[in-house]
Every structure is written in C-alpha cells, then in structure tokens.
N, C-alpha and C positions, 0 to 999 in steps of 0.2 A: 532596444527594440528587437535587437537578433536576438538575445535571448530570453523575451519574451513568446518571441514565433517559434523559438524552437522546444521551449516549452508546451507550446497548443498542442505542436505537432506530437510530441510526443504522448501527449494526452490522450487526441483525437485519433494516434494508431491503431490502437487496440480495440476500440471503437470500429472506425472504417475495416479493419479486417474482418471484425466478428459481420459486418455486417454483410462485406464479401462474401465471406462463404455461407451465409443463411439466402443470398440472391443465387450464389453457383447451386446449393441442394434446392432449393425452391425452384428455379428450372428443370433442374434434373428431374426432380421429381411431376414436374407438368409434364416435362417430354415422355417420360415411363406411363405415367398414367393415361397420357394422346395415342400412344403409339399402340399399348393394348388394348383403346378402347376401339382402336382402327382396327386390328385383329381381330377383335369379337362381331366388329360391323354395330358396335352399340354409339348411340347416342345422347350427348350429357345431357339434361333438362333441372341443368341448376337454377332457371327461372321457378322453377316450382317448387324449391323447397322454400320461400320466405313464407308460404301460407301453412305452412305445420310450425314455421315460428310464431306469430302474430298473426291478425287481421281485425280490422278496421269497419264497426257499424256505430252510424250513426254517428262518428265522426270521434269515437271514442276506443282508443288499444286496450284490445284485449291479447290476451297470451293463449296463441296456439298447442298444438298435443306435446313438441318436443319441449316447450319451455316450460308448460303445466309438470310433464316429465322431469324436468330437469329443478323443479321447487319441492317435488318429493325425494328424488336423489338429492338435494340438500338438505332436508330435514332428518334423510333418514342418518345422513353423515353425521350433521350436527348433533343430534341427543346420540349417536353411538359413539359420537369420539367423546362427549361427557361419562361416559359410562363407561368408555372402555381404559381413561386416566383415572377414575375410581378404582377401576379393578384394576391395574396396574400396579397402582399406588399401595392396593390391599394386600393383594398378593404379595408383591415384593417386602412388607412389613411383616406377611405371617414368613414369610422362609428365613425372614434376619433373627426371627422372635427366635425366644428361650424355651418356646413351648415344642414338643417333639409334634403334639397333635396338629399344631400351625404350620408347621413343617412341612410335616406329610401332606398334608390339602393341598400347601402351597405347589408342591412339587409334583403332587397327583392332575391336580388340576393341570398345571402348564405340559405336563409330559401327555395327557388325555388329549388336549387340546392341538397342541404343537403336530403331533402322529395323526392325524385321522384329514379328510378332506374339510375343506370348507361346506363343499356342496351338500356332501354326505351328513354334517351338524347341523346343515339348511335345512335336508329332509327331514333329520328326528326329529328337531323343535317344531316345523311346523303338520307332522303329520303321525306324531307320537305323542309328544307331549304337549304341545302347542292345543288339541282339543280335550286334553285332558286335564290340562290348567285354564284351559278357556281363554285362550292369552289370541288379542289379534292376527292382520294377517304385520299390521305393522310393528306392533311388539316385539313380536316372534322375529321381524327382520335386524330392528333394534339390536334386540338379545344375540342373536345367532353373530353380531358384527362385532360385538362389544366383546363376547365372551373370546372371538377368535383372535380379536386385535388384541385384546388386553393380557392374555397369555403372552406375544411377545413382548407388549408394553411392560410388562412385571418384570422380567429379565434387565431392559434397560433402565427403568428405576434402581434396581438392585444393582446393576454395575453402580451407577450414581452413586446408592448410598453405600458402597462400601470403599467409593475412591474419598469419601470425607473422613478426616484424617479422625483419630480417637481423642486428640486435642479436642475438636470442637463440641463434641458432645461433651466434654468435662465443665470446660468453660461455660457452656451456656448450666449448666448445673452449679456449678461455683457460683453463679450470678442470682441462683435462686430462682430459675425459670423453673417450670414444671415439664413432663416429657413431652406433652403436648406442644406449649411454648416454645420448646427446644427444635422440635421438626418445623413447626411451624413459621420463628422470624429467624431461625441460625441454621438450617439443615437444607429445609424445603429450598430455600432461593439459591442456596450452591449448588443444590443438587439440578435445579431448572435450569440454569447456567449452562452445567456442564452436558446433559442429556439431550441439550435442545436441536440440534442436529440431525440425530435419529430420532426425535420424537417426531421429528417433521415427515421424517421417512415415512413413519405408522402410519401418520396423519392423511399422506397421500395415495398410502397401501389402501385406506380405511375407503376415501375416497371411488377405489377403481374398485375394490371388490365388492361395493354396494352394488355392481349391476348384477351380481350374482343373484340379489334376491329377487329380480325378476321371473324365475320360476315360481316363484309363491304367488304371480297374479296379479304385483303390485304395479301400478300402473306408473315405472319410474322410467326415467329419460332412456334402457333398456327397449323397455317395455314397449316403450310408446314408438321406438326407433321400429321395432320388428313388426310391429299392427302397420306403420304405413308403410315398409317394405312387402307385407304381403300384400295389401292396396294398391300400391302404385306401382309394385316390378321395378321401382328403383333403388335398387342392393348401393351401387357405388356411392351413389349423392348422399344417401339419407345417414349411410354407416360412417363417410368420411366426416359428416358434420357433427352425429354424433361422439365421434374420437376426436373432435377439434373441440366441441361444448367442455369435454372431460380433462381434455391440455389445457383449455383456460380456465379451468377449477383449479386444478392440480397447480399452472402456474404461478396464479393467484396466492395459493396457500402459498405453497413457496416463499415466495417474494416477499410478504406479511409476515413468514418466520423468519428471512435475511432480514429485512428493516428490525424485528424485535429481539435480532439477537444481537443485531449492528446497538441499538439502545442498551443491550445488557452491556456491551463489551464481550460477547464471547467469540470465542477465535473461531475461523473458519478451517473447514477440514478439507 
C-alpha cells in the first residue's frame, strides 16, 4: 500500500506542479491586466462579448461575427496546409532530382520566397496578379499561404529525405517496386516519422499567419475581430478573445500531432 501511494504521488507531481504555476501566471496575469485597466480608468465589459460569439432566435444557435470569422480562418488553414505539403513535397523532390533545371526552380523558388515579406507576396498576388488571373479574394489568400509555408515545408521534407539511409532506396528496388512505390509504402512513412515535429511547427505557423490575409477584405476571425473593435471601442476584450480563439486552434493542432506522433512511435524533441 506505501508503495502504491508513493507511486500516485509521484505520478500526480508533475501534474500538481504544472498546474501551480499556470494558477501563479493566470493571477499574475489578471493582477497586470486590473491594475492597468485601473490606470486607464477603463472598464471590462466581458458580458458583451458572448453576442459576437453566438446568439439565440427562435430558440435555435446561430454563430455570431467572430465564430463565423473563426470557420473562414479554418478553411482558409485547411485547403493551405493541403497545398502547402504538396509544394513542400514537390519542391523538396525537384532539389534532390538529377535534373539541374529541377534544381534551380527548386532553389529559386524557396530562396524567392524565404527573402521577401509575407505581406509584401499578399500585395502582389492579390493586387497584381490576382486580377490578372482572375483568381478570388480567397484563392489568392489560399495561394499567398501555401506558396510562403510550403518554401519552409520543402526544406523540412528534404532534411527528411536525405536522413533515409541509401540502403532503403535499393531495397525497396531489389524488391521490384517502382520509384513511385518506393517513396510511397518505404520512404514516405520514415520520412513522416521523422519530420513530424516541425511539420507541426509549419502547421501552427500556417495557422497564425492566416490573419495576415485580412488585408485582402476577407471577413476572417482577424477581420471580424477589428469591425467590432471599431463598433464597440472595445480593443481589450475583443483582441484578448481573439488570441485565446487562436491558442485554442494552435493548442489543438498540437495535441492531435502529440497523440499522432505518440501512435507513430516517434520520439519527442
């Protein structure tokens, strides 16, 4: 029995600590935010932000500005982060390739990309070429995320595929697979293994810099954040909830890549 209790305990330490000190900064942090709002002479009116979340006719939920806001900042995440593990994937296959012309794209492109602002690639696609391809204003948001993310995502595929030993490309040739076959059930899954860590990083990068495309007019959880700060004159309440909406995106993703990387077996860093 003693050393059954002194096993919980040990268990449940590291737990009860972690949870001390998220109680010590979560005070901390209300005293800071009371004690400035007493400075300013401002007062909170956190009652009123549930109705930019929700509200209620007719006895049926509907989704208010920053939730409506917050299902295009998912969408626009979602088809970008597809799009920007494609070009990841792409890129990092033309810089390994044999071809000099794969190459130089390869390396043009990320080096193009990598140097220049985000915001500044937000302008040209949607105000150069964006009405010159006819491309949305959500396309164009798409695109501008995909193309920025995916430049660093190429880099991390390409460490991946060059930490796979030259054994296993032979092997799966010796077995009569095709090159296809080979990246695809022998290469690809080591390679996910081993990258998934920083992919997760991209994944949450991809996440926060989608409020960027808020300039472009997209009516995303950004967007929707600053229409009812000019409405209501309340900067504190409205901006905090929206960087809390964004920590429980981001934590989310997280915790979803820990569980699927806890199922791979890959080590943690």
């Amino acid at each position: 029995m003693k050393n059954f209790t002194s096993t919980g305990f040990r268990i449940l330490k590291p737990v009860l600590s972690g949870a001390l000190q998220i109680a010590v900064v979560a005070i901390a942090l209300f005293w800071l935010l009371n004690s400035g709002a007493e400075a300013m002479n401002y007062r909170w009116q956190w009652y009123r932000i549930s109705q930019y979340l929700w509200f209620v006719e007719d006895g049926e939920w509907f989704p208010a500005e920053l939730l409506e806001g917050l299902i295009v900042t998912l969408q626009i995440s979602a088809v970008s982060l597809v799009f920007t593990l494609l070009i990841g994937l792409t890129t990092a296959l033309l810089r390994l390739s044999n071809s000099i012309v794969g190459r130089g794209l390869g390396r043009g492109y990320i080096e193009l990309i990598r140097n220049t602002p985000l915001l500044v690639q937000i302008y040209l696609l949607y105000f150069v070429f964006g009405p010159v391809l006819g491309l949305e204003r959500f396309t164009t948001a798409v695109l501008a995320l995909s193309l920025f993310q995916g430049a660093y995502t190429a880099e991390i595929f390409r460490a991946g595929l060059t930490s796979i030993a030259r054994g296993q490309f032979e092997a799966s040739q010796s077995l009569g697979l095709s090159t296809q076959d080979s990246y695809r059930f022998v290469i690809l899954p080591q390679v996910i293994r081993r990258i998934l860590p920083p992919l997760t990083n991209e994944a949450v990068s991809l996440v926060k810099n989608s409020s960027i495309v808020s300039v472009m007019a997209i009516f995303d959880l950004t967007t929707e954040g600053r229409n009812i700060v000019a409405d209501t004159a309340m900067p504190f309440e409205v901006w905090f909830t929206v960087a809390g909406i964004y920590l429980c995106i981001t934590l989310l993703l997280s915790g979803f890549a820990a569980w699927l990387g806890h199922r791979l077996n890959v080590p943690s860093h």
